[in-house]
BADRENDO-55111 format. One record per residue: residue in three letters; x, y, z of N, C-alpha, C in turn. Coordinates in nm, 2 decimals. Layout:
<nodes>
> ALA, X, Y, Z, X, Y, Z, X, Y, Z
...
</nodes>
This chain:
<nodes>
> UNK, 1.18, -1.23, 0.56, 1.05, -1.22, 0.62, 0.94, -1.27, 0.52
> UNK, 0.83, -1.33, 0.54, 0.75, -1.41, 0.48, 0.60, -1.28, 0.46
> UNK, 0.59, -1.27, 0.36, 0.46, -1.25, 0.35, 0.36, -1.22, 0.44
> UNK, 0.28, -1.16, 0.52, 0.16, -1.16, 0.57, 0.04, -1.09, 0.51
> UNK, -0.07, -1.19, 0.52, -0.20, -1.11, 0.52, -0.25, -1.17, 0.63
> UNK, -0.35, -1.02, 0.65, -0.41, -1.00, 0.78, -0.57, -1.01, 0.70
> UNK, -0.63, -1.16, 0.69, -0.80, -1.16, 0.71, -0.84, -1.10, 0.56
> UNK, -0.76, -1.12, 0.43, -0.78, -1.05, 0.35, -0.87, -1.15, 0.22
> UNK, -0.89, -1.22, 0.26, -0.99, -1.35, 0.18, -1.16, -1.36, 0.14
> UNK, -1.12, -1.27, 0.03, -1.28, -1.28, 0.01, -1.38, -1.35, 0.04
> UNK, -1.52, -1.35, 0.09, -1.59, -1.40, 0.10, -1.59, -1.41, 0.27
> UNK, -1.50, -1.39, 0.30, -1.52, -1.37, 0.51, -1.58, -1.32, 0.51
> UNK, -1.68, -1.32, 0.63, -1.80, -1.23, 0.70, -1.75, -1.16, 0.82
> UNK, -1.82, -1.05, 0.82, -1.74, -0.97, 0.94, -1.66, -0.87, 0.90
> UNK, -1.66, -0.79, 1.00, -1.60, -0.65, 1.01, -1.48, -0.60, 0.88
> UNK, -1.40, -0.72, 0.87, -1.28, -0.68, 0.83, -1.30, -0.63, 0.67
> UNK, -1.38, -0.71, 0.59, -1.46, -0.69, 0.46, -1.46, -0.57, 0.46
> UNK, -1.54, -0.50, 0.56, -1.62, -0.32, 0.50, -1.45, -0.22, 0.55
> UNK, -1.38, -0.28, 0.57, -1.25, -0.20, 0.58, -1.14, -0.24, 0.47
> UNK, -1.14, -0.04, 0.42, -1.03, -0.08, 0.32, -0.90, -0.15, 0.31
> UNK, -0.87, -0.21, 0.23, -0.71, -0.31, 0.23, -0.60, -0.16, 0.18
> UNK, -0.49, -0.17, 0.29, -0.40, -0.08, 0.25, -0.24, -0.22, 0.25
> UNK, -0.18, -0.21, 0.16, -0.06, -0.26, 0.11, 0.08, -0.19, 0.16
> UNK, 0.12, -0.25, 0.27, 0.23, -0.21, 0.37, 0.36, -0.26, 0.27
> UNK, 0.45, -0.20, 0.23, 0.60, -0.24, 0.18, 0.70, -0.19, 0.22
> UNK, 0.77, -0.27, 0.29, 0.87, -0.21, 0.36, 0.95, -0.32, 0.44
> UNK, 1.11, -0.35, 0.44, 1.20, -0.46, 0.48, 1.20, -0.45, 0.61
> UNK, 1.16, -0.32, 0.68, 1.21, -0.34, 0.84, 1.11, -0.38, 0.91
> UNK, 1.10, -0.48, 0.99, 0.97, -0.54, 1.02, 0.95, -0.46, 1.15
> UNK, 1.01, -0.40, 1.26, 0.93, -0.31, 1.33, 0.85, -0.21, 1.27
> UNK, 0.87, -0.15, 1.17, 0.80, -0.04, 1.07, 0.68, -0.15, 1.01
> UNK, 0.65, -0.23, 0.95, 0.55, -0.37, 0.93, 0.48, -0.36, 1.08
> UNK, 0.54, -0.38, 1.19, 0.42, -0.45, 1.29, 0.38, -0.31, 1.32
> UNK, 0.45, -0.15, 1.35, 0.39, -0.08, 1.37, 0.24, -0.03, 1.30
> UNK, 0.29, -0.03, 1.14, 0.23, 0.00, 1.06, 0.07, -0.09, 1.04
> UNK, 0.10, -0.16, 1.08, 0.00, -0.29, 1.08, -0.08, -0.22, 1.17
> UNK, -0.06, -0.27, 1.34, -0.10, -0.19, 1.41, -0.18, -0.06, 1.43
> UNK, -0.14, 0.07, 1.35, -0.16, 0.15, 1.37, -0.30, 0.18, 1.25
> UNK, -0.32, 0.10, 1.18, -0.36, 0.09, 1.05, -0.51, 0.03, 1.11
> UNK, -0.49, -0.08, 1.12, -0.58, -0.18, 1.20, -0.65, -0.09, 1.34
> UNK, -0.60, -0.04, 1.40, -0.66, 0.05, 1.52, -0.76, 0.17, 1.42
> UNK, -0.69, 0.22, 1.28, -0.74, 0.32, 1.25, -0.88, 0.31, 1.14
> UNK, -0.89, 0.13, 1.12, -1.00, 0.11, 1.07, -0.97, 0.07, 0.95
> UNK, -0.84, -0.02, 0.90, -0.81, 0.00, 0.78, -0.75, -0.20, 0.82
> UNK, -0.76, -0.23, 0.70, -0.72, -0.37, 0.67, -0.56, -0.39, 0.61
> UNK, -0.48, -0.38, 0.74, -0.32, -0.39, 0.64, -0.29, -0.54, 0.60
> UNK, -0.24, -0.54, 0.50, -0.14, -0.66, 0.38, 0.00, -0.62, 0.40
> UNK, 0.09, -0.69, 0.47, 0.23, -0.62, 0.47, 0.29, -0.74, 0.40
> UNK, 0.37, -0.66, 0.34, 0.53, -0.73, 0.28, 0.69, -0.65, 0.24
> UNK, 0.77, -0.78, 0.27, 0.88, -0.74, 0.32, 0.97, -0.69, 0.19
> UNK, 0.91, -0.70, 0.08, 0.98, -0.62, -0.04, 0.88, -0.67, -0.18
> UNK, 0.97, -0.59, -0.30, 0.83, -0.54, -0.37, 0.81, -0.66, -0.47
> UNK, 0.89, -0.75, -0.44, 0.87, -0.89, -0.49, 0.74, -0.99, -0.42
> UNK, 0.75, -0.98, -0.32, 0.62, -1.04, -0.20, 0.50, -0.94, -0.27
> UNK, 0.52, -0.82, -0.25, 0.42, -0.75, -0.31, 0.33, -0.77, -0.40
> UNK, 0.41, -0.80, -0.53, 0.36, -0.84, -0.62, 0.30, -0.93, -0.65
> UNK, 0.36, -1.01, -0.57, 0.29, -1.19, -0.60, 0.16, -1.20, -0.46
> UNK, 0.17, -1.10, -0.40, 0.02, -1.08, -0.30, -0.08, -0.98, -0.42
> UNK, -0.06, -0.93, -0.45, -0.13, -0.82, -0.55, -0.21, -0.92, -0.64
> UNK, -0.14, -1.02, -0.70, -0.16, -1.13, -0.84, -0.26, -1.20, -0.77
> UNK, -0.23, -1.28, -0.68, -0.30, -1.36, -0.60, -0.41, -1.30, -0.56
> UNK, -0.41, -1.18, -0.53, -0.57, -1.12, -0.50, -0.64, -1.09, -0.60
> UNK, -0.59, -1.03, -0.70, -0.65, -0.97, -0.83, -0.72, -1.14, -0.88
> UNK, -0.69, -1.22, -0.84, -0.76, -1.38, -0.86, -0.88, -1.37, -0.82
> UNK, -0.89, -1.27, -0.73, -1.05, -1.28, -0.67, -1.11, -1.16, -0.66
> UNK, -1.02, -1.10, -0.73, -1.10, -0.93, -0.73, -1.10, -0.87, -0.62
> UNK, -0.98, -0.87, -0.55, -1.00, -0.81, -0.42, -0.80, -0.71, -0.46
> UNK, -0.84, -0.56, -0.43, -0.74, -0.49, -0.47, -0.73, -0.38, -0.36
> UNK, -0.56, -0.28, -0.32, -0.59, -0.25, -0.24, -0.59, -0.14, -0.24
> UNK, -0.64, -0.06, -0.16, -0.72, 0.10, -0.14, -0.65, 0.17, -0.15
> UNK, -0.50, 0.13, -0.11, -0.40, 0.26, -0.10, -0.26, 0.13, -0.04
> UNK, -0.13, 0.18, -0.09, 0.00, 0.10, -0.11, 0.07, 0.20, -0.03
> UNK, 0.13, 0.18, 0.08, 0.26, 0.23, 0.12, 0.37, 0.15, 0.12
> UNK, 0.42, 0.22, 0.01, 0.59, 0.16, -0.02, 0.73, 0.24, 0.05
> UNK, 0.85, 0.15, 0.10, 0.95, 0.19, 0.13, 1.02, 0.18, 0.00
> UNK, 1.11, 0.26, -0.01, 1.22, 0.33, -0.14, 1.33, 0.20, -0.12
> UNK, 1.38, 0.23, -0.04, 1.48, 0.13, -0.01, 1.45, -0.01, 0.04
> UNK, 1.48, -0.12, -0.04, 1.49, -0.29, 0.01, 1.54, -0.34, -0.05
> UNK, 1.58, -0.47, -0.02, 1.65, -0.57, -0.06, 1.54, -0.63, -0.17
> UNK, 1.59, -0.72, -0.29, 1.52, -0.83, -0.29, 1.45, -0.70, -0.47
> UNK, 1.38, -0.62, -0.44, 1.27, -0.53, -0.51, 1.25, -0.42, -0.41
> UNK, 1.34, -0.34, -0.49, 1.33, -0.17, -0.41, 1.16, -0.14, -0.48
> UNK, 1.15, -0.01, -0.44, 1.04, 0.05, -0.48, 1.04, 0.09, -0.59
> UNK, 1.13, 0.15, -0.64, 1.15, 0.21, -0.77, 1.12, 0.08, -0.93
> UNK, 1.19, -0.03, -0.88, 1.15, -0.13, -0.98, 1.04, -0.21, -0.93
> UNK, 0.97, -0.21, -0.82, 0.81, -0.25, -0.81, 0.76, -0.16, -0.84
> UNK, 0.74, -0.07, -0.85, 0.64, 0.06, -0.95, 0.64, 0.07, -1.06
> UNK, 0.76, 0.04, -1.10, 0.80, -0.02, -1.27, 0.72, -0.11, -1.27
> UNK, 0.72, -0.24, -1.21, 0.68, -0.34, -1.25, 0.53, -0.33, -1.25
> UNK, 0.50, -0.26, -1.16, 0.34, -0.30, -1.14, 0.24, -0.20, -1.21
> UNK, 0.33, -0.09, -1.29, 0.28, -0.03, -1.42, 0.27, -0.14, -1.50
> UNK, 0.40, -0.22, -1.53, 0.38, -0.28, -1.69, 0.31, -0.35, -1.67
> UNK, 0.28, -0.42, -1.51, 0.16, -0.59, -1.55, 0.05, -0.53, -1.48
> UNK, -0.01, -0.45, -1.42, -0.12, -0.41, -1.41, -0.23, -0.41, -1.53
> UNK, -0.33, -0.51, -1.49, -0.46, -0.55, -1.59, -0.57, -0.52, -1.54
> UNK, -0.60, -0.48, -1.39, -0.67, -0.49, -1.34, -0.84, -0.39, -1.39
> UNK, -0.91, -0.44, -1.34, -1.05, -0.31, -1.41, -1.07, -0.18, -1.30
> UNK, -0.97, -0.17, -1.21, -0.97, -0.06, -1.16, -0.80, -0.01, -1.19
> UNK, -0.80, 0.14, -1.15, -0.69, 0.21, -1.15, -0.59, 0.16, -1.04
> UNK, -0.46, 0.19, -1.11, -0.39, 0.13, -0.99, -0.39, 0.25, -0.83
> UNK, -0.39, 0.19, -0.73, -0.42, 0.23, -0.56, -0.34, 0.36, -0.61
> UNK, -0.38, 0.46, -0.49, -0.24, 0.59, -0.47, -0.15, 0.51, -0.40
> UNK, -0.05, 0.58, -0.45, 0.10, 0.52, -0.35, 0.14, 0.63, -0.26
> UNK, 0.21, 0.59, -0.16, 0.28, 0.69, -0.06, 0.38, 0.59, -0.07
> UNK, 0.52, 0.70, -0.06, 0.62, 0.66, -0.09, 0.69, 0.71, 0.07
> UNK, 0.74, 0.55, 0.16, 0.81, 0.60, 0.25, 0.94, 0.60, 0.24
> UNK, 1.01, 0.71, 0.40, 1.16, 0.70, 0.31, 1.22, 0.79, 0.43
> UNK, 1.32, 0.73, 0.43, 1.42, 0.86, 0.50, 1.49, 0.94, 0.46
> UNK, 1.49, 0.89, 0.33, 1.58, 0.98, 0.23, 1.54, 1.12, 0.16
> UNK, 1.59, 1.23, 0.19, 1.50, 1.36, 0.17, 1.51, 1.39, 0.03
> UNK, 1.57, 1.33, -0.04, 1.56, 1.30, -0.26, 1.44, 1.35, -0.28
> UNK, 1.46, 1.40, -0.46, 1.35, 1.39, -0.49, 1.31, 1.28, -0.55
> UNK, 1.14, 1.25, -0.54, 1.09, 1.15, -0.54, 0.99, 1.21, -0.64
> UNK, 1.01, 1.30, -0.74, 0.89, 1.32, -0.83, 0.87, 1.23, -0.97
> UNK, 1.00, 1.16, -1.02, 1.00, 1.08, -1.09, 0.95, 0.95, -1.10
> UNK, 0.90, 0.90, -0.97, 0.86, 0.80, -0.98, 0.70, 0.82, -0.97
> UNK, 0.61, 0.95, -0.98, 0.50, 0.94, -0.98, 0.41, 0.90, -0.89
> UNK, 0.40, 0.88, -0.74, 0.36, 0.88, -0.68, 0.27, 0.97, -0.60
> UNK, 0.16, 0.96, -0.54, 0.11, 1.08, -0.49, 0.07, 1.12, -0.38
> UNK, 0.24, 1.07, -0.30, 0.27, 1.15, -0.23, 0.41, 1.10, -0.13
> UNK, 0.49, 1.14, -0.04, 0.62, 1.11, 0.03, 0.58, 1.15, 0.15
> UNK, 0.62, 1.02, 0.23, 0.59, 1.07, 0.37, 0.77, 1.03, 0.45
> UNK, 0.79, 1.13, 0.46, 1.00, 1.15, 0.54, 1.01, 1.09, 0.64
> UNK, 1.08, 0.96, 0.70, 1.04, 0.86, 0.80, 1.14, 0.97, 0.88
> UNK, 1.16, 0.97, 1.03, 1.03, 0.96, 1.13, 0.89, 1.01, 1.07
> UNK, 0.77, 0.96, 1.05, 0.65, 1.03, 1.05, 0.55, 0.99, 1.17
> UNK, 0.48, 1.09, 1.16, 0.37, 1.06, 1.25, 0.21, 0.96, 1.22
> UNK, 0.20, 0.91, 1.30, 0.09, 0.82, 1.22, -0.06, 0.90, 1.19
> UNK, -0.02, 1.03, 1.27, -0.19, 1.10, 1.22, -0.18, 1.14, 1.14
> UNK, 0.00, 1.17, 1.01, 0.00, 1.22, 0.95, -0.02, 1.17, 0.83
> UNK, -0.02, 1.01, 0.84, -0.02, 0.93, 0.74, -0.19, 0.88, 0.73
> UNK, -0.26, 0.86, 0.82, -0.39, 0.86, 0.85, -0.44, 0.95, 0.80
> UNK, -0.43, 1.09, 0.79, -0.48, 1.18, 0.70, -0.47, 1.18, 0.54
> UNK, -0.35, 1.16, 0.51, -0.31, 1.14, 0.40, -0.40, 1.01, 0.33
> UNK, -0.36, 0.92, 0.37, -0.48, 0.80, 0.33, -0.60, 0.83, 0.32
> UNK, -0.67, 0.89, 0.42, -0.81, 0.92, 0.42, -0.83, 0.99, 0.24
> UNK, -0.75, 1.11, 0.27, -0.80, 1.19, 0.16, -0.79, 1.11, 0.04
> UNK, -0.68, 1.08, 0.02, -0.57, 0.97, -0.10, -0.74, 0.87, -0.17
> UNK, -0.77, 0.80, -0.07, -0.86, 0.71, -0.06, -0.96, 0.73, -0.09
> UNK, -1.03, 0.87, -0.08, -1.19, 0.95, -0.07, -1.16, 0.99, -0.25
> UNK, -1.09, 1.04, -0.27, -0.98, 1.13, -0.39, -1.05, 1.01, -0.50
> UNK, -0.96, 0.91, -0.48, -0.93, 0.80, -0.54, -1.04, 0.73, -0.59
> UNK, -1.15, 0.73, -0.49, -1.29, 0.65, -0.54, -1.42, 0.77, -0.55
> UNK, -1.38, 0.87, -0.63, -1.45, 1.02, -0.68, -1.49, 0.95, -0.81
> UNK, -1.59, 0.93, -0.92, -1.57, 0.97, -1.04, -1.43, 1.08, -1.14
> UNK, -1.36, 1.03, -1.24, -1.26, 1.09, -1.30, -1.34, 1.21, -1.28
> UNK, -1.40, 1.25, -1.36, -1.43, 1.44, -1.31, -1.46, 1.50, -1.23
> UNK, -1.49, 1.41, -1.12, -1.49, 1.53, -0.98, -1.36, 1.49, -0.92
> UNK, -1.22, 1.46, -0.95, -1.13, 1.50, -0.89, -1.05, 1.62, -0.94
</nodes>
């Protein structure tokens, strides 16, 4: 599966600009178009890709224009760049003049997942109000000054 961005090119006018970019990771592309979907309906600008290789090199390419994204939902398991060594990786090359995004880590796998630092696990089936809340907060959290979180 190839890369998609959805309208994420700096300097477009219109709607899509004043809506946060959230960063979709994940191999199974019904989970991508849902997620897309459900994201886009909820006011949010998804970036999907099909493993944490695509990811990375969408990340690079935006950080070209200063455009980074609000919040990353990653799947644990893929081909190609699992999650576990895209969070690696995107500790060690991360340069960017902001903090890196919250991650939510998806997954079916009921493991612990406290090792990799993340802040927070959502257990696939999930619900999308439940991830919609989660973001919200993640997101509000995220762009506080360091001492008022």
């Amino acid at each position: 599966m190839q890369l998609v961005q959805f309208s994420t090119t700096p300097g477009l006018k219109g709607k899509s600009m004043d809506r946060p970019v959230i960063l979709v990771i994940d191999d199974q592309a019904a989970i991508l178009d849902i997620l897309s979907c459900a994201l886009t309906l909820h006011g949010y600008q998804p970036v999907c890709a099909s493993n944490g290789q695509e990811a990375l090199a969408w990340i690079q390419k935006a950080s070209q224009t200063g455009q980074y994204p609000a919040a990353i939902l990653l799947d644990v398991l893929m081909p190609v760049m699992n999650g576990a060594r895209f969070l690696s990786t995107l500790r060690a090359c991360w340069d960017a003049p902001v903090p890196i995004p919250p991650i939510i880590l998806l997954t079916a796998d009921k493991s612990d997942y406290n090792h990799l630092g993340c802040e927070n696990v959502l257990i696939k089936p999930f619900h999308i109000r439940d991830l919609c809340e989660k973001l919200e907060l993640m997101i509000h959290a995220h762009s506080l000054p360091v001492e008022e979180r």
